[in-house]
N, C-alpha and C positions, 0 to 999 in steps of 0.2 A: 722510356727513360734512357738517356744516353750514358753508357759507363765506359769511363779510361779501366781496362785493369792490364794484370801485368801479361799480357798477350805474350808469345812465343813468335819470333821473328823472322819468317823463313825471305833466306836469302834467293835469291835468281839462281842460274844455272852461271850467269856470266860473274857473279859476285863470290858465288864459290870459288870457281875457279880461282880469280884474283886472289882471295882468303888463302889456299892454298900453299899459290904461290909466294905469298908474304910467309907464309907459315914455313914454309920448306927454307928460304931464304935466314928465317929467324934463328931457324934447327942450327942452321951450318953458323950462324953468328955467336951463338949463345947456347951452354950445354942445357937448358931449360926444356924438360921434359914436356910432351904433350897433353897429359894429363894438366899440368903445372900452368900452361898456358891457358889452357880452355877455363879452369876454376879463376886466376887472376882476371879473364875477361869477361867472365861473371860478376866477380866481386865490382869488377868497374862500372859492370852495367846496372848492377845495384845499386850504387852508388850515385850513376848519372838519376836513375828513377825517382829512389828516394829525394834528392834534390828539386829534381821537379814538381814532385807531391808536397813538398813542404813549400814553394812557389806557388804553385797552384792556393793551396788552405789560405797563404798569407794576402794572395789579392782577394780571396773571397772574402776574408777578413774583411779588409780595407772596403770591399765593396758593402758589406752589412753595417758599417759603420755607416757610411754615407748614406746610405737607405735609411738612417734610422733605428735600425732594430737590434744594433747592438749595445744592450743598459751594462750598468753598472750590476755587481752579484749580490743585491738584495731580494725582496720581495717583490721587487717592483720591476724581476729580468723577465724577460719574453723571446723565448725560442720557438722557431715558428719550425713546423716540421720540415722543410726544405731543410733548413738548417742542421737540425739536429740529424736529419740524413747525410748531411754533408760531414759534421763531426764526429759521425759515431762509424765511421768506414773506415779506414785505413788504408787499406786497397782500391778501393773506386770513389771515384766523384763524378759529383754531376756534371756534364759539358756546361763549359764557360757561358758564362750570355755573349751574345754577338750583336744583339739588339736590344738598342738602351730606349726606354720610353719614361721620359719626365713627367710627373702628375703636379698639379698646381690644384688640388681640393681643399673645400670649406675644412673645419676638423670635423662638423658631421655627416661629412659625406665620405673623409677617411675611415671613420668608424665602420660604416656600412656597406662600404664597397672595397676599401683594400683587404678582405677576409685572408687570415693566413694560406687556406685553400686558394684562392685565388693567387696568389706570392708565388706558392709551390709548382703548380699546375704551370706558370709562367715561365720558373725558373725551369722545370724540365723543358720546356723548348725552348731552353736557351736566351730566353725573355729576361732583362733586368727592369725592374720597375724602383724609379729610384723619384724619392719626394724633393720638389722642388723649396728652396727654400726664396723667398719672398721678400725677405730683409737683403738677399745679396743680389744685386744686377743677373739678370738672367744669364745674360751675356758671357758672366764670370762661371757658369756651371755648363756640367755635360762634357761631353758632347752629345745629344740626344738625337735618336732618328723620330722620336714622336713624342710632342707635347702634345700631353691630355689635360684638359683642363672644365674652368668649367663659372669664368668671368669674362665681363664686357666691359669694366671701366678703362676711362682715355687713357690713362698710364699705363695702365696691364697692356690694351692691344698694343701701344708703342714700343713697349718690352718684347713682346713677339711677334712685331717688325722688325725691331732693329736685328732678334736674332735671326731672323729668316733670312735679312740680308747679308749677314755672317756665314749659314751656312743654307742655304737654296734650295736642299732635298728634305730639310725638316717637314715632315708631316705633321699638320697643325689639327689637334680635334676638337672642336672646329672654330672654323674663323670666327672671330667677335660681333661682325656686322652679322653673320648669317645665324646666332645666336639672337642677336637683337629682335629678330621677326618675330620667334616663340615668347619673346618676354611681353608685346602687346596682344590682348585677343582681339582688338582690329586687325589686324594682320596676321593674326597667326594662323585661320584656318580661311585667309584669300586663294593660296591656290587651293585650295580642297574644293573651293565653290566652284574655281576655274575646269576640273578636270571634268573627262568626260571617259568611264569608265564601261561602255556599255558591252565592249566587246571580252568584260574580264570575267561575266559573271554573275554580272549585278549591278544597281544601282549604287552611286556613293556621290554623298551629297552634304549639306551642312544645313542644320535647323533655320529656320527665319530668324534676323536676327538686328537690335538696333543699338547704336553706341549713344552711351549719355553722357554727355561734361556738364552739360546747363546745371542749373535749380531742379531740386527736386519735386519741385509744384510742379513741372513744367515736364512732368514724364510721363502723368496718366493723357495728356493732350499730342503728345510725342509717339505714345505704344498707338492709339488710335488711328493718325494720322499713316503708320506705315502699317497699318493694317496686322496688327499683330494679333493672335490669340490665344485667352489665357487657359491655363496656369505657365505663365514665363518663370526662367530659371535666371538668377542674377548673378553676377560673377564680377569681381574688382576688375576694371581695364586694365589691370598692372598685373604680368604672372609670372612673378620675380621667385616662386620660391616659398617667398615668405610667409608666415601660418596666415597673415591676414590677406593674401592672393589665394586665400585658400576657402576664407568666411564667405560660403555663397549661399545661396537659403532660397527659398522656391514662392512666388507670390501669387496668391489666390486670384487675386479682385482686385479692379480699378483703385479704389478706394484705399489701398494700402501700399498703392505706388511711392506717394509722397513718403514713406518713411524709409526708402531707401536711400543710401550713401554715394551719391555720384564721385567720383565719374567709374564706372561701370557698363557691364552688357548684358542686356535681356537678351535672353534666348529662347525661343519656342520650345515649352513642354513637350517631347515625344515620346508617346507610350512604348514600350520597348520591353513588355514581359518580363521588369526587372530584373533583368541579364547585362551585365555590361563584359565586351571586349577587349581588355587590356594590351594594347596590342604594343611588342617590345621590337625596336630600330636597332640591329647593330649592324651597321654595313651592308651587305648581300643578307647577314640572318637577320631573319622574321623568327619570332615567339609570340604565341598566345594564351595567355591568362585571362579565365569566365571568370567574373565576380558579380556578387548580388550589387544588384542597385537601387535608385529608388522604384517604389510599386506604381503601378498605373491608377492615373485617375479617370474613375470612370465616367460614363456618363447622369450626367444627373445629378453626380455626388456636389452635395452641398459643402463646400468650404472657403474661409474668409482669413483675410491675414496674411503675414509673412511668415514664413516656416525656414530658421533655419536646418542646413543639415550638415553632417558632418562632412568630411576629404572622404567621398566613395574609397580610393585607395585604399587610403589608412583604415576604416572604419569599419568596411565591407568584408566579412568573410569569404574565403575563396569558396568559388561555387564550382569547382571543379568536380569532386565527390557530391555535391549535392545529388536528391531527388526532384530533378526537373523534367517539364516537360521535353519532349524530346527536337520538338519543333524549336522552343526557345535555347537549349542548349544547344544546338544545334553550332559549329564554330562554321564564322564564312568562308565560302571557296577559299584555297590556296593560292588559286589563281588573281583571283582577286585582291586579295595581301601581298602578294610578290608585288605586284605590276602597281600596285597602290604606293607600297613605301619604293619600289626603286621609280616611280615620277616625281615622288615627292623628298628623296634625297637628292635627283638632278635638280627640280625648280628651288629649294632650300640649300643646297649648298650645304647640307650635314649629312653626318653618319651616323650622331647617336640621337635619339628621340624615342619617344612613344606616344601611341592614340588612342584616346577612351570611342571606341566603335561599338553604336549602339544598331539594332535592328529595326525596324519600325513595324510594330504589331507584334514582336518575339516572333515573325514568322516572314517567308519569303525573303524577297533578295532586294529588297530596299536597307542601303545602310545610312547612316550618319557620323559625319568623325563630329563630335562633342568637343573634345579638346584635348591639346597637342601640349605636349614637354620636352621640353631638352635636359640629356644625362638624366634620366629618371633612375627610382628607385630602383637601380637594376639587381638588388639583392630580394626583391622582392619574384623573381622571375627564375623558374626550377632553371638549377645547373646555370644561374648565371658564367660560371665560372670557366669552364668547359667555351661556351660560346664566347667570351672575351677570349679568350687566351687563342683560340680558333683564329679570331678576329684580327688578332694581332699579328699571327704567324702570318695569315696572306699578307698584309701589310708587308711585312719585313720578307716575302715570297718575292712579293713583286720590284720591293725595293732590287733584291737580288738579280732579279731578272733585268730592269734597267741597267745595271751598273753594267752587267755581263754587257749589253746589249751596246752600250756606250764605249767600254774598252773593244769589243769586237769591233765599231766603226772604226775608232783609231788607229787601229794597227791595220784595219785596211786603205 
């Protein structure tokens, strides 16, 4: 944590000197003792300090306003610990922010990801995280070196074009169009089929799999045709988010095709020692979270129907402390996740996402990416907070190192 306090100011050897000579100059002008002087040039330097400190509290002020977090002194005030560190010091404060990052979030996605920990953690490096308001042209707010966000409609991306063309080093997280690819499962896990991973580790690959708009009559003749095998996993073509991109259910038998809800996509059951790998996208960091999944169907087992099931996520207890086999907990190469998410932040165009990475059999080095999100539940991932706030700093690292880099050309 960075503290102003009231440091003691040693002069140069060249500053003395000069000191001196004003001093000896003042003697002969003015019968004002030494002693007399040295306390008056105290009191004034106390004087400059205190002004600056009550400076200082009143743009932070202004700044918690603007963020939001400064209520009214009822039941209903919220002091978040940065804060109440910042007003309950008199002598030190925390270093100013340098680096403004605008958020444009659902409200339940403020709830769950702006955590007062997350605020603080920011505001010690100098991080201001300030909410965008929606009702006012974006244009009219900030200045901001990063919009974080976390919509695709035509209005919104024209809002953050027009301000990109305003200011040109705004870091966008992430662009609208390169958000759009995650929101169809046509397209959301085409490059994953595209790579070719073999030198990382392991196999990674994506289940067989078939999209349906038609009639529902018209699917058990469709899974046949592209040669699919059952037990398929069903999922809404649309994965907006919303709880019903979320209602996917697991279908036994031909005969219980028809009561699916097109348009959607069947995806080939793969046995996978009910282990699933949650795997979290921030920039350069990779996090991994084991969670239970569904169980393997064996062979043999007789079952008929559609089965729904709940959001693995939501629904799954973390199987981190579980007693599992040691083969299916087993987390995949390092290697393998590094080189995986930084191909698939160059061919996607994002920095935040996550991948549901199953193993095929709970054992060896055949993987499968299941399915892909954007801005996931990142409060659901240890030390989210820590890793954002990390995430942001190189941002505004690098931001620095440009600018330097730019004024050094010019002055050359």
């Amino acid at each position: 944590m960075r503290l102003d306090s009231n440091a003691t100011t040693v002069a140069s050897p060249a500053s003395e000197s000069l000191w001196g000579v004003g001093l000896l100059q003042s003697r002969e002008r003015s019968p004002l003792s030494l002693g007399r002087i040295v306390d008056r040039d105290r009191e004034e330097g106390r004087r400059r300090e205190e002004s600056r400190r009550r400076e200082e509290e009143r743009e932070r002020a202004q700044e918690r306003k603007r963020e939001g977090k400064l209520y009214s002194r009822d039941a209903r005030s919220q002091i978040t610990p940065a804060m109440a560190l910042a007003s309950s010091s008199p002598t030190y404060s925390l270093a100013p922010p340098t680096f403004s990052v605008g958020y444009a979030l659902t409200p339940k996605k403020i709830k769950s990801f702006m955590q007062p920990k997350l605020e603080e953690y920011a505001r010690l490096k100098g991080i201001s995280l300030v909410a965008i308001d929606r009702s006012i042209p974006l244009t009219d707010q900030g200045p901001f070196d990063v919009l974080l966000h976390k919509f695709t409609g035509k209005e919104w991306s024209k809002s953050l074009e027009d301000y990109k063309k305003m200011h040109p080093d705004v870091v966008v997280l992430d662009p609208p169009e390169a958000i759009l690819q995650l929101r169809n499962r046509q397209s959301m896990l085409q490059d994953v089929a595209d790579l070719d991973m073999s030198n990382s580790g392991g196999f990674v690959g994506v289940p067989k799999q078939l999209v349906v708009t038609g009639d529902a009559t018209s699917i058990p003749a469709s899974v046949s045709a592209a040669g699919l095998k059952l037990p398929l996993v069903a999922k809404p073509l649309v994965a907006d988010g919303s709880a019903k991109a979320h209602a996917m259910s697991l279908a036994y038998d031909k005969s219980c095709l028809t009561q699916l809800d097109p348009p959607l996509m069947l995806q080939e059951f793969v046995n996978h020692g009910g282990v699933l790998f949650k795997t979290y996208v921030v920039g350069d960091y990779v996090r991994v979270v084991r969670r239970f999944s569904l169980p393997d169907v064996l062979d043999g087992e007789s079952r008929n129907g559609v089965m729904p099931f709940p959001r693995v996520s939501c629904a799954a207890e973390s199987a981190e402390n579980a007693d599992l086999d040691p083969q299916a907990a087993a987390l995949p190469p390092r290697q393998l996740l590094d080189s995986l998410s930084k191909e698939l932040r160059r061919r996607l165009g994002l920095q935040l996402f996550n991948m549901d990475i199953i193993r095929e059999g709970g054992a060896g080095n055949r993987y499968y990416v299941i399915d892909m999100n954007y801005f996931p539940g990142y409060g659901k991932m240890p030390d989210y907070e820590t890793v954002f706030t990390d995430f942001l700093s190189d941002l505004a690292l690098r931001r620095s190192q440009r600018t330097t880099r730019v004024e050094s050309s010019s002055v050359c």
